[in-house]
N, C-alpha and C positions, 0 to 999 in steps of 0.2 A: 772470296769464299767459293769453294767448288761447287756447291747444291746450287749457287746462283747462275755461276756460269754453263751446269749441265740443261739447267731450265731453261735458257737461254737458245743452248745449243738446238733444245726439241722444237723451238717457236718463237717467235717477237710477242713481247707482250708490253702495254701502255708504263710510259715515264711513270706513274703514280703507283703501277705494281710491283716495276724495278724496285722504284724507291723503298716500299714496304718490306718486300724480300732484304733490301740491306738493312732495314732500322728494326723490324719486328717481329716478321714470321719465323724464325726459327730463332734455336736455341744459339746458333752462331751468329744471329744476327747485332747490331750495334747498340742497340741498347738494352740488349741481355748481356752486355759485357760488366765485368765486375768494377769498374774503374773506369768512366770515361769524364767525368766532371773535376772540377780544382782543379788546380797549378801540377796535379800531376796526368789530371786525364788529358781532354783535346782542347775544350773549353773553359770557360768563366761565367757565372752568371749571376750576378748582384748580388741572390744571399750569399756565396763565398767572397764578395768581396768588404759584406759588411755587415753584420748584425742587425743594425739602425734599419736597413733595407725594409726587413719583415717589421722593426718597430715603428717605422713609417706607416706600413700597411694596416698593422694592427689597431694603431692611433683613428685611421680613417673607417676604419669599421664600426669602433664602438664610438666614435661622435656622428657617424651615420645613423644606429640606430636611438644613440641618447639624446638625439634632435630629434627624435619623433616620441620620445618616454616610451621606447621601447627597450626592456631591459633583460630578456630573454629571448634570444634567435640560433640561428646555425649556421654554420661556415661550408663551404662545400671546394675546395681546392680539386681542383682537375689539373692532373700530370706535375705530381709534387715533385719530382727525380728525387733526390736522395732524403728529402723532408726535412731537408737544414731549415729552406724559408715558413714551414709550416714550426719546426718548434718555436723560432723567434718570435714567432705571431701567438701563439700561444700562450708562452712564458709571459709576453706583456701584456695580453687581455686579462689575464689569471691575476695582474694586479690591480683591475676595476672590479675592487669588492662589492660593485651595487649592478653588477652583470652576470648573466649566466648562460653559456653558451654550450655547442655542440661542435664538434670537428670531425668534418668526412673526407676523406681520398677518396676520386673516380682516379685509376693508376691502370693504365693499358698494359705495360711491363711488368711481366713475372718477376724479372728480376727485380726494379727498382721498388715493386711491392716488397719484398722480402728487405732490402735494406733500408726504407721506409720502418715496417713493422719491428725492428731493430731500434733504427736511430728513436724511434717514438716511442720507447716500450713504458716511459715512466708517465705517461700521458693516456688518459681515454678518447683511442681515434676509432674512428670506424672507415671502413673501406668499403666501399660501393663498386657493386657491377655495372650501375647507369645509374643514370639521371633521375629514373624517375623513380619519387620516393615520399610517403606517404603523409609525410610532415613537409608542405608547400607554402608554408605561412614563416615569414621574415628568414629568408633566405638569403643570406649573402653569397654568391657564385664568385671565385675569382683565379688564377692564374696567372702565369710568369714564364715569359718563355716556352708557349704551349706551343700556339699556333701555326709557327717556322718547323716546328718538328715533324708535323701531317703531310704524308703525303701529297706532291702536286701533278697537274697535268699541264701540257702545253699545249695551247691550241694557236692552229696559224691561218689566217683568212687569205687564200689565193684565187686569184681569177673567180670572184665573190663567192669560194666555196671555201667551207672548212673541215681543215686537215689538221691531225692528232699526231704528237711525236710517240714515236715506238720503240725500242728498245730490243736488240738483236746480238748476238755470236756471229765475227766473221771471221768463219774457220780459215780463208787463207790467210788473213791479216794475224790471224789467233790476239784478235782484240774484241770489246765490247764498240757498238758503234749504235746510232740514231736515226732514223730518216722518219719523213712527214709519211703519213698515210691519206686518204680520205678517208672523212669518219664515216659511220654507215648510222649510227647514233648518240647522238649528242644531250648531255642532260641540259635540257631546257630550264632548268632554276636558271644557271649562270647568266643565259639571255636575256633575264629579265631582272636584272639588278645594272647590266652595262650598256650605254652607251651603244647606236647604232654603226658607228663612223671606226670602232674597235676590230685592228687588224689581228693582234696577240692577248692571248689569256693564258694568263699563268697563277691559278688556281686550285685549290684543295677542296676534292669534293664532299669528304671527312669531316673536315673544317668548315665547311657549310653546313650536313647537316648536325655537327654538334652545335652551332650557331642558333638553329632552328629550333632543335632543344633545348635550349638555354632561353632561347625566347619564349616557350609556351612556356616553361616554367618560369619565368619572370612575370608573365600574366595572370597565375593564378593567385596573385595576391600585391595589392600596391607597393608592400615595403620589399618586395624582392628586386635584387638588383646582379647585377653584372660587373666584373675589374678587372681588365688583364693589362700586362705590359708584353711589347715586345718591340724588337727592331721593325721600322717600315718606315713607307709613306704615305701622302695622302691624294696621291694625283690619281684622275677617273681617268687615264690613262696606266697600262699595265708595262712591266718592265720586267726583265728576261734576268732575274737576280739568283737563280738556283748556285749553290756553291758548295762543295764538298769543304769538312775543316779536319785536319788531322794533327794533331802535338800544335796546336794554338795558331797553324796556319794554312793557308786556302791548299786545296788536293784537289784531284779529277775526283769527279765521283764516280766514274767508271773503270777506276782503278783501285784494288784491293776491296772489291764492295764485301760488307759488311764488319771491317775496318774503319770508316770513314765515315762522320758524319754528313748529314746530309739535309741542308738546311735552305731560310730562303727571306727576303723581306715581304712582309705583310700590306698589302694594300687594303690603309683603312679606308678611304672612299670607299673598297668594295665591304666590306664589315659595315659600317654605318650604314649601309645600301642594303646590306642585308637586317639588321633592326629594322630599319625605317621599313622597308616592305613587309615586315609583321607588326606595322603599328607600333614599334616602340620607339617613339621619336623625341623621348627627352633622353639623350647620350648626346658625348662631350669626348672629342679628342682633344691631348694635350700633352705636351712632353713631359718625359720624365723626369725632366727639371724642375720644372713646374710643380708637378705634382707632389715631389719631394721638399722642394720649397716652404710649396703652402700649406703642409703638413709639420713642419715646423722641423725641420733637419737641422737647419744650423741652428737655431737655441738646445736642439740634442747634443750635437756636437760640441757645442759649447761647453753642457753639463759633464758631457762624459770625457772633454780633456782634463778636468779639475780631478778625473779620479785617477787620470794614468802618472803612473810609476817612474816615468823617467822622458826623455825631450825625445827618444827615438818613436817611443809608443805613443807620444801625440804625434811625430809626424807621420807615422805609418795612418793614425788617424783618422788623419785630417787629407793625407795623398789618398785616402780607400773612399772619404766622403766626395771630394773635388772627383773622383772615376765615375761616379753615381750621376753627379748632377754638372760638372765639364761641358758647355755645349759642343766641346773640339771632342772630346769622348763618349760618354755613354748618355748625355744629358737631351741631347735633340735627336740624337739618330733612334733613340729607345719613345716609345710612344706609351699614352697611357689610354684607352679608351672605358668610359663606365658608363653603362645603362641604368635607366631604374623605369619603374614602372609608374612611378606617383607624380602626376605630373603640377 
């Protein structure tokens, strides 16, 4: 995109505001495209691979709150993309006649708001500016493939000083290029969730403080809780995983920015560091095999090959259930992390 690269041209500006400029600030930007998700955008992500996905979810929600005889609460999904996984979880809470629930989108994307309020038109959702909202009693907070999408920064410890990567136009090369800078100010949260002995940080500041949000809002009442899933790992050591994805495979992201996705794996050691430092230290990380599992997938799959039509449509099935929970595919490299408040 040219506004990226005229910006560019005037000044260097931080890896995390590059980033923003390709995914969100303008209207060319990459997730104000009309088309970037399914088999025909750049990506895949569990609800297009499988309905059962969001029925999995939805199953864990209303036995989260009907373990406690609570039978009226609210759902709060943060960054739906297209609100495929928000109607599946819908449609199936909507058949626990002894439930009654609310469903909100917080959705940063103009765009994906509008194909959201579309895809959801036959359903009572409400859309949210933030977080903070006036009904903080049995909250369920969750997401899917949020957190890789936030913006990050890179920090590098040399000669015990640290340096920030930047982001510049090298008009002879007529390329986009990186070098370290020294910082001049550094936000001190990240310092105090890591490890002293830490050379690299590759971190979302974003993603910290909607973290922090989602923590004080988990505190104003015991049955509110936290659910995301996404790609990472779990080592208190950081790793340098930024990657551009274009047509379902890896790109520079310095080339054709706001074309190209622009993503990263999640270091939940640093997530659980971030709970635990506000006190909320009953969370659980666990794969998403796991977690699909013990939600009861395969007696789903079970139920719902007895209703398909013919041997191809149980294998497409049962090939879309084995992508979910495959530890060689999406079943251990995908994490699931859930807080809650009631210890």
């Amino acid at each position: 995109m040219q506004k990226i690269i005229n910006k560019l041209k005037k000044k260097k500006i931080p890896l995390d505001i590059y980033i923003d400029y390709c995914l969100y600030k303008f209207k060319e930007s990459y997730y104000e495209k009309k088309k970037i998700f399914g088999p025909k955008g750049d990506f895949i992500t569990s609800p297009y691979i499988s309905s059962i996905f969001g029925e999995m979810i939805a199953v864990f929600v209303a036995n989260y709150f009907i373990r406690k005889g609570i039978n009226k609460f609210s759902i709060i999904e943060i960054g739906a993309g297209e609100g495929l996984m928000s109607k599946d979880i819908i449609k199936t809470l909507n058949k626990f006649k002894e439930i009654k629930f609310t469903y909100s989108i917080l959705e940063k994307s103009k765009n994906l708001k509008e194909t959201q309020k579309k895809k959801l038109e036959e359903f009572q959702v409400n859309w949210l500016n933030s977080l903070g909202t006036k009904k903080n009693k049995n909250v369920f907070i969750l997401s899917n493939e949020l957190l890789d999408s936030l913006p990050v920064k890179h920090l590098k410890k040399i000669n015990n000083k640290w340096f920030e990567k930047y982001v510049f136009y090298n008009i002879t090369e007529k390329k986009i290029k990186t070098k370290y800078y020294k910082t001049k100010k550094i936000n001190n949260k990240i310092f105090n969730l890591i490890t002293k002995n830490i050379k690299f940080i590759e971190y979302s500041p974003l993603a910290l403080n909607l973290l922090n949000k989602i923590s004080n809002l988990i505190k104003k009442n015991k049955n509110n809780c936290f659910l995301t899933f996404d790609y990472g790992y779990t080592d208190s050591n950081f790793k340098n995983t930024l990657q551009g994805i274009k047509r379902h495979s890896k790109f520079s992201i310095f080339e054709d920015p706001g074309n190209v996705d622009i993503t990263y794996l999640i270091n939940f050691h640093l997530i659980k560091n971030i709970f635990n430092n506000n006190r909320l230290f009953n969370n659980i990380i666990m794969s998403q095999s796991k977690f699909l599992i013990n939600n009861g997938i395969l007696e789903r799959l079970k139920r719902a090959n007895k209703l398909c039509s013919s041997e191809i449509e149980k294998r497409t099935l049962i090939k879309s259930v084995n992508r979910l929970i495959d530890v060689k595919q999406m079943g251990k490299l995908f994490k699931v992390f859930f807080v809650q408040n009631d210890i």
